[in-house]
Each structure stands twice: as C-alpha cells, then as structure tokens.
KEKOL-998973 format. One record per residue: residue in three letters; x, y, z of N, C-alpha, C, O in turn. Coordinates in steps of 0.05 Angstrom, whole numbers, padded with zeros to 5 digits, always signed. Atoms other than C-alpha are relative to their C-alpha. Example, Ala and Ser with C-alpha at 12.3 -4.5 7.8 and 13.67 -1.06 7.14 Angstrom:
REM residues 2
ALA	+00018	-00024	+00000	+00246	-00090	+00156	+00018	+00024	+00000	+00039	+00024	+00013;
SER	-00016	-00024	-00001	+00273	-00021	+00143	-00015	+00022	+00014	-00005	+00044	+00018;
REM end
This chain:
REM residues 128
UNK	+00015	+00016	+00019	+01598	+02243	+02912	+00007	+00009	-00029	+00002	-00007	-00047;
UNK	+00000	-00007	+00030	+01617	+02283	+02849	+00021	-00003	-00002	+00026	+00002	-00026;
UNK	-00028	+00006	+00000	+01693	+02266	+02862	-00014	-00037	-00008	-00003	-00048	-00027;
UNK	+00009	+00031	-00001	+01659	+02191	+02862	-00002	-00002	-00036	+00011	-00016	-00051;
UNK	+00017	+00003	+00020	+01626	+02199	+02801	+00017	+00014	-00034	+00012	+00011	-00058;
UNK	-00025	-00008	+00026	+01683	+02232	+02754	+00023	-00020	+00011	+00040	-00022	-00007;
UNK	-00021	+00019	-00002	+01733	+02180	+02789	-00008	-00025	-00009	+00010	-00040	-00014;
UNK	-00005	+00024	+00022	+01690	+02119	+02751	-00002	+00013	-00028	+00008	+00000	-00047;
UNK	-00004	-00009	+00026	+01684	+02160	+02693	+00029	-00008	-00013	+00034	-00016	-00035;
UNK	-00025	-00002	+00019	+01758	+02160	+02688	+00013	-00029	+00003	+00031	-00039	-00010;
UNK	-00014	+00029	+00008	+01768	+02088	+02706	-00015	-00016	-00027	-00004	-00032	-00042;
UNK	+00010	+00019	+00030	+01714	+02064	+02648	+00008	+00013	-00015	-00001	+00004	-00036;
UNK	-00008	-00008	+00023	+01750	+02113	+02604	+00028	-00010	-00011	+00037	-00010	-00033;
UNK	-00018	+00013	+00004	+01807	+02081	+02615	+00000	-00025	-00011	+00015	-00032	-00029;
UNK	+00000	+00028	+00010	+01784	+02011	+02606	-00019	+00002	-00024	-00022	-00019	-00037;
UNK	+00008	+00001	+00032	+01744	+02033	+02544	+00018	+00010	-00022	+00011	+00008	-00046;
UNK	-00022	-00013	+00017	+01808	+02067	+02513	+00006	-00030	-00002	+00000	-00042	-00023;
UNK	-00018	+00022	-00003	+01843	+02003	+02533	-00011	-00020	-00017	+00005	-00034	-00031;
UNK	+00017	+00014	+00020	+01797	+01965	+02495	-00013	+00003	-00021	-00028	-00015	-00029;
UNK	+00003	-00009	+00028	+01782	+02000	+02434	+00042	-00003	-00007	+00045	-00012	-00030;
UNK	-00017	+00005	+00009	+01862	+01996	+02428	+00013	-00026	+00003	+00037	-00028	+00000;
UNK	-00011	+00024	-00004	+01869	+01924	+02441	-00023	-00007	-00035	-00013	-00010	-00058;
UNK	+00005	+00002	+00034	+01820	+01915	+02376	-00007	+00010	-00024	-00018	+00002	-00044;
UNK	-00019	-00011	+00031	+01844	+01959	+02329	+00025	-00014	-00006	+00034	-00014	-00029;
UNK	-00029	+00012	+00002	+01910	+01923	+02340	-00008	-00036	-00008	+00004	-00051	-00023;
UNK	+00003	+00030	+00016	+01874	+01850	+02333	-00015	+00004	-00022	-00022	-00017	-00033;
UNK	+00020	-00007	+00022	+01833	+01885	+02278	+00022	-00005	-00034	+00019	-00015	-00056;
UNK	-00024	-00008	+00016	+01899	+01903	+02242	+00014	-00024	-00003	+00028	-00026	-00023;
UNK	-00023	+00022	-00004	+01935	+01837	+02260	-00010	-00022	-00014	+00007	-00037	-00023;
UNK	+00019	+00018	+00001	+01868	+01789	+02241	+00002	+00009	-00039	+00005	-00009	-00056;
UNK	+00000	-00010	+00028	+01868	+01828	+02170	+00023	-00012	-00014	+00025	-00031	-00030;
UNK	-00026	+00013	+00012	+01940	+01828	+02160	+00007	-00029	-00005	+00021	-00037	-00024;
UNK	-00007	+00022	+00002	+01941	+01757	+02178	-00018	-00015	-00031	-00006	-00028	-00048;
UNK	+00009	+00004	+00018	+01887	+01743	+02126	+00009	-00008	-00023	+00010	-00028	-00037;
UNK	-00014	-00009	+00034	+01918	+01772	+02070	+00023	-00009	+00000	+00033	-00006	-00022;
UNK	-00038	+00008	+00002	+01991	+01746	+02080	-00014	-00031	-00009	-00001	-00042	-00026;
UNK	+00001	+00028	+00001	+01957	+01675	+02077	+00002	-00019	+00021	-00008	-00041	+00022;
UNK	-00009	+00016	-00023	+01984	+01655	+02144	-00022	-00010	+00012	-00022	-00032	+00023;
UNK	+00030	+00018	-00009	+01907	+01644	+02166	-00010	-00020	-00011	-00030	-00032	-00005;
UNK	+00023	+00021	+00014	+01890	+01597	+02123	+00023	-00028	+00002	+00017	-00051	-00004;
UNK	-00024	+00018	-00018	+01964	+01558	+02151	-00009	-00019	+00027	-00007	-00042	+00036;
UNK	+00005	+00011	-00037	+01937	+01560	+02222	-00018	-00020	-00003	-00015	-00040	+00010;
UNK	+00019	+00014	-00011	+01872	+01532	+02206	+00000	-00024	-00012	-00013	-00043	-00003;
UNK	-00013	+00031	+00001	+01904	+01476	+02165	+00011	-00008	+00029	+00000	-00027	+00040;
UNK	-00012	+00013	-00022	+01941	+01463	+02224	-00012	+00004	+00032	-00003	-00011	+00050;
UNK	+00031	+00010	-00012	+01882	+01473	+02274	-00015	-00031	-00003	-00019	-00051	+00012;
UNK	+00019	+00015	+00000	+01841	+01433	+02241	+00018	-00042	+00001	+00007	-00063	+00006;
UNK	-00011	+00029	-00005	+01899	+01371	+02239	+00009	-00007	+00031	+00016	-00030	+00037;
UNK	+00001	+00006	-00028	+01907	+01374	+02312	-00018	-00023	+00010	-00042	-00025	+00006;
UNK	+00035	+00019	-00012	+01875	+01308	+02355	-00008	+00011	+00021	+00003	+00029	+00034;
UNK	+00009	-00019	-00015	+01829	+01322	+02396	+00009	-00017	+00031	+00004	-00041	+00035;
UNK	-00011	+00012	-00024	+01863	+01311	+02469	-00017	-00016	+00017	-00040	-00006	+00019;
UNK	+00014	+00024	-00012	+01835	+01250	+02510	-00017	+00014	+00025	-00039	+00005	+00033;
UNK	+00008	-00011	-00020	+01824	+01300	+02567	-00032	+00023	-00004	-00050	+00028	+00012;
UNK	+00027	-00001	+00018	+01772	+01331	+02521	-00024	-00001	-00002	-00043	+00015	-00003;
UNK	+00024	+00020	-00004	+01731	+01279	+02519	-00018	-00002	+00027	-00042	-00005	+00028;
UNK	+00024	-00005	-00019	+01705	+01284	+02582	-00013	+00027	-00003	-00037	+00021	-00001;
UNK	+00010	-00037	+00003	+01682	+01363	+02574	-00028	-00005	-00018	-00052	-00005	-00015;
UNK	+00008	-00009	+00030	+01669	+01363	+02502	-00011	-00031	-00020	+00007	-00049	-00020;
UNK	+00006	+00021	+00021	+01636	+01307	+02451	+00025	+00009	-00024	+00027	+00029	-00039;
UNK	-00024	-00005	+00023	+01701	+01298	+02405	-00013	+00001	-00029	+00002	+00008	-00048;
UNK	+00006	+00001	+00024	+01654	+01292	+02346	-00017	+00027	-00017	-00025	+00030	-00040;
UNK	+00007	-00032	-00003	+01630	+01368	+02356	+00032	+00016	+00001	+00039	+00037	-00009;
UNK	-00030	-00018	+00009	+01704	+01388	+02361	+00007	-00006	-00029	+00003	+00011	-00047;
UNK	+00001	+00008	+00030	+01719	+01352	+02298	-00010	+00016	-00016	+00004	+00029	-00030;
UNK	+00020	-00018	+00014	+01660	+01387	+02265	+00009	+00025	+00005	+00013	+00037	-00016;
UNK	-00008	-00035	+00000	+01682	+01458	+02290	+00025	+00003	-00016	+00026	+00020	-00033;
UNK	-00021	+00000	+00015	+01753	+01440	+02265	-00004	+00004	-00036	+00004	+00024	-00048;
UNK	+00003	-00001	+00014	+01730	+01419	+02201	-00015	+00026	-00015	-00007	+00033	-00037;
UNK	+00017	-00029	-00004	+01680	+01485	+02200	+00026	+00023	-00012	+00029	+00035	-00034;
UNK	-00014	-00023	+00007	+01738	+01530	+02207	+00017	-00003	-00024	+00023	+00015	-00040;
UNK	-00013	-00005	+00029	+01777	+01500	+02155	-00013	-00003	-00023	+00003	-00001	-00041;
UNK	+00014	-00005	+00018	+01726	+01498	+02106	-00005	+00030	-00009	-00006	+00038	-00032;
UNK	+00002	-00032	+00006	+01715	+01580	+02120	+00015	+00010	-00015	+00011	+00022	-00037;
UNK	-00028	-00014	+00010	+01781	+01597	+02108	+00002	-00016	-00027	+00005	+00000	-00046;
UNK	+00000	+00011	+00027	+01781	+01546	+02045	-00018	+00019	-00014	-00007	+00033	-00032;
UNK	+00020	-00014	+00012	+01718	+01581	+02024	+00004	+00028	-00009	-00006	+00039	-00029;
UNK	-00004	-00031	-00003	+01737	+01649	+02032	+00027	+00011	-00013	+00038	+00033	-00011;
UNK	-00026	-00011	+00007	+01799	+01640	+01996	+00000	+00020	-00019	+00020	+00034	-00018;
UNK	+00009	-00009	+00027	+01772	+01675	+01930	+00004	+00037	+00017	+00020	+00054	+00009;
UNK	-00006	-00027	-00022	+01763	+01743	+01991	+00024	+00006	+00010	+00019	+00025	+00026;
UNK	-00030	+00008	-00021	+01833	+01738	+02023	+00019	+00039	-00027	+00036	+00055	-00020;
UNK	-00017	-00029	+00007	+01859	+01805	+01971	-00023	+00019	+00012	-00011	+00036	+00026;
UNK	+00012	-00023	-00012	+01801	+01851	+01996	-00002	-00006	+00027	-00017	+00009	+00039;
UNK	+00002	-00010	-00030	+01809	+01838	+02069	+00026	+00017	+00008	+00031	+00030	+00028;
UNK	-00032	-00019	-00012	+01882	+01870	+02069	-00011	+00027	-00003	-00006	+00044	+00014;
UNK	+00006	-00026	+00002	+01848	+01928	+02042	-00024	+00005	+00022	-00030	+00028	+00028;
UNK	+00032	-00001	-00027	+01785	+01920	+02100	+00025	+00008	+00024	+00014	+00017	+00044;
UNK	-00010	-00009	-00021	+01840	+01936	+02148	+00013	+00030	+00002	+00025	+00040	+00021;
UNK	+00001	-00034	+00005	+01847	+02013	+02121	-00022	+00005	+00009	-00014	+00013	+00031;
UNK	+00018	-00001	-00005	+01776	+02022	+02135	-00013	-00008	+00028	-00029	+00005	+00041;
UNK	+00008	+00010	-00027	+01767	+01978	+02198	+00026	+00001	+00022	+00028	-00017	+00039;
UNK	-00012	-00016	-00029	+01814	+02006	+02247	-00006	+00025	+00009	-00008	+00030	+00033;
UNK	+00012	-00025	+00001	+01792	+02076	+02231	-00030	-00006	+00014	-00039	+00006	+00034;
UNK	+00027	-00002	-00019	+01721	+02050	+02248	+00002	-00006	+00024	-00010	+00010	+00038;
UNK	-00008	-00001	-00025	+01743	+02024	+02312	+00005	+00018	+00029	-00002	+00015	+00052;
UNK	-00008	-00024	-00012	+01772	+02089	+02337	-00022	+00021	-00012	-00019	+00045	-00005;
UNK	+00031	-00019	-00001	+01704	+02125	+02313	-00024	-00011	+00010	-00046	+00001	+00009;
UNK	+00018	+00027	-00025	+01666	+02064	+02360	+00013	+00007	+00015	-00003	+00005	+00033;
UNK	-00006	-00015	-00029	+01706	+02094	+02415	-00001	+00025	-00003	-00017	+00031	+00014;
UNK	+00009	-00028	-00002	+01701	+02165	+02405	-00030	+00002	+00008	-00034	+00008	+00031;
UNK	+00032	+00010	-00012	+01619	+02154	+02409	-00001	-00009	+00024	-00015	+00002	+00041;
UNK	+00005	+00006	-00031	+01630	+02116	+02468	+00011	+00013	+00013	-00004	+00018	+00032;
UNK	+00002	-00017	-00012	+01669	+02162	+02499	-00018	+00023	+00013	-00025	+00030	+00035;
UNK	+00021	-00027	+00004	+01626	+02218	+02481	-00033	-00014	+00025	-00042	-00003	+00045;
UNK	+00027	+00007	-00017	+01560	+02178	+02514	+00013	-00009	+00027	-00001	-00014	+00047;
UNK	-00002	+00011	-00030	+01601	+02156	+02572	+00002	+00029	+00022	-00007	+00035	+00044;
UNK	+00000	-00034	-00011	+01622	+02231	+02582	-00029	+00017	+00009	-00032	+00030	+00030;
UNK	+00022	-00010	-00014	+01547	+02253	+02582	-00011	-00003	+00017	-00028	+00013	+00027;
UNK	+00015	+00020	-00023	+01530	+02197	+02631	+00012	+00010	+00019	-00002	+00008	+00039;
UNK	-00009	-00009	-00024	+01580	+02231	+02682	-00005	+00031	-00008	+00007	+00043	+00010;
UNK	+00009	-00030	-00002	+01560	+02304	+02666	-00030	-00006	+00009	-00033	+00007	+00029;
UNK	+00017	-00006	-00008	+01493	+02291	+02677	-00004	-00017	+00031	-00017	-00009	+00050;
UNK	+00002	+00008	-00034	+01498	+02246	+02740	+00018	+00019	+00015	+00011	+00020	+00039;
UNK	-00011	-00021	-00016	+01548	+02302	+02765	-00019	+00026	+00002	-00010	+00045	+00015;
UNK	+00023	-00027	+00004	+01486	+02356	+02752	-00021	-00014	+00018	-00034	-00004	+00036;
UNK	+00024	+00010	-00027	+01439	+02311	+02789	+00007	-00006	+00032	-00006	-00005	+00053;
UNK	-00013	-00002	-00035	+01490	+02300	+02844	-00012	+00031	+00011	-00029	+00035	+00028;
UNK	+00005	-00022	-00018	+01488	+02374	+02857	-00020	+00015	-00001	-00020	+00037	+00011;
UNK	+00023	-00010	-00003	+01420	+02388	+02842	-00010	-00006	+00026	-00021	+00012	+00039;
UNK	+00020	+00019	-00018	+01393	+02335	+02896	+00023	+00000	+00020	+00024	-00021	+00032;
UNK	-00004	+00007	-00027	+01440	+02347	+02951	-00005	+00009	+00016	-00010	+00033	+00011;
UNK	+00008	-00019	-00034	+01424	+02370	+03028	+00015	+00028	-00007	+00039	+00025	-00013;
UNK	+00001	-00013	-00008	+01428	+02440	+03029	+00012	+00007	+00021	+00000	+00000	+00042;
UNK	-00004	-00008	-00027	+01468	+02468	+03081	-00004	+00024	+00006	+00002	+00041	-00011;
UNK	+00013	-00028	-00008	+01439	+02527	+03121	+00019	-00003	+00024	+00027	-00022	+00037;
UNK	-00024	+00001	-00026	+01485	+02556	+03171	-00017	+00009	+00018	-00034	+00026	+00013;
UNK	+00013	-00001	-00029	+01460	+02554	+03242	+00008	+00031	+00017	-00001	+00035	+00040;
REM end
C-alpha cells in the first residue's frame, strides 16, 4: 500500500510537471505572439472566416458571429496594451513555475502523510 501510494504521487507529479511546462511555453508563446502583432492578424482572420453550414446545426450562426466579432474587437481594443504584454511574459512564466513548485510541495505532503497513515493503521503482525 505505501509502494501504491508514492507510485500515484509520482504519476500526478509527472502530469503536474507536464502541465505546468506545457503553460509556461503557451504562456511565453501567447505573450510573444501578442507583442509581435501576429494576434491581432489571426483574429482579423478568425473573425473573416464563414461560419461552416455544418455549424448550423450545433451552433446558432448568429452567436458565432457575435463571438467572432467579440474577439476581434478585444484584440482591436487592447491594441493601446500590446508593448506591456511582451514584458508580462518575464514575469508570467516565472509565476507559472512558482504555481508548480506549491503544487508540488502540497501534492508531496498529501503522499507523506497518507504514507504515515498507511503505516500507522496497518494489521500488526504478531508471530505465532
């Protein structure tokens, strides 16, 4: 049981590594894209996309429309912000990788102390 119990430790430490380094890297990529301008490209060319016929059955096309128009209005809006987010990506990758260290750290106590209660609470063996 205490082999159990440090073997998910090390698979959620794995898939919380794995995923604190998947967004620091879209953290870094979402910034950079920002600031280069190329975001505010896409969502021109987002928002002129039609909306596919197939769509229409799912989705009300006049709610996609509206989200289209949404996002390119953000990015319009936000153009005046677009030099301080290149610099938000010095600051927000670092916080990222100090949002996983924390979780490490609490995932680590969660398997030290269920490994202390494993061997507090198990059967006793008395030799016969």
């Amino acid at each position: 049981m205490v082999a159990l119990t440090w073997g998910v430790f090390a698979v959620l430490a794995l898939l919380w590594t794995g995923g604190a380094a998947m967004a620091a890297a879209l953290a870094g990529w979402t910034a950079q894209a920002i600031a280069d301008g190329t975001a505010a490209g896409a969502a021109r060319e987002v928002a002129s996309i039609p909306v596919p016929q197939w769509m229409a059955l799912w989705m009300d096309t006049a709610f996609i429309e509206a989200v289209q128009s949404a996002l390119l209005w953000a990015v319009e809006s936000g153009r005046h912000a677009l030099p301080f987010v290149g610099t938000a990506a010095g600051w927000l990758v670092p916080m990222v990788w100090i949002a996983w260290a924390i979780g490490l750290v609490v995932l680590l106590a969660v398997a030290l102390t269920a490994h202390l209660l494993v061997r507090r609470f198990r059967p006793s063996r008395r030799a016969a």
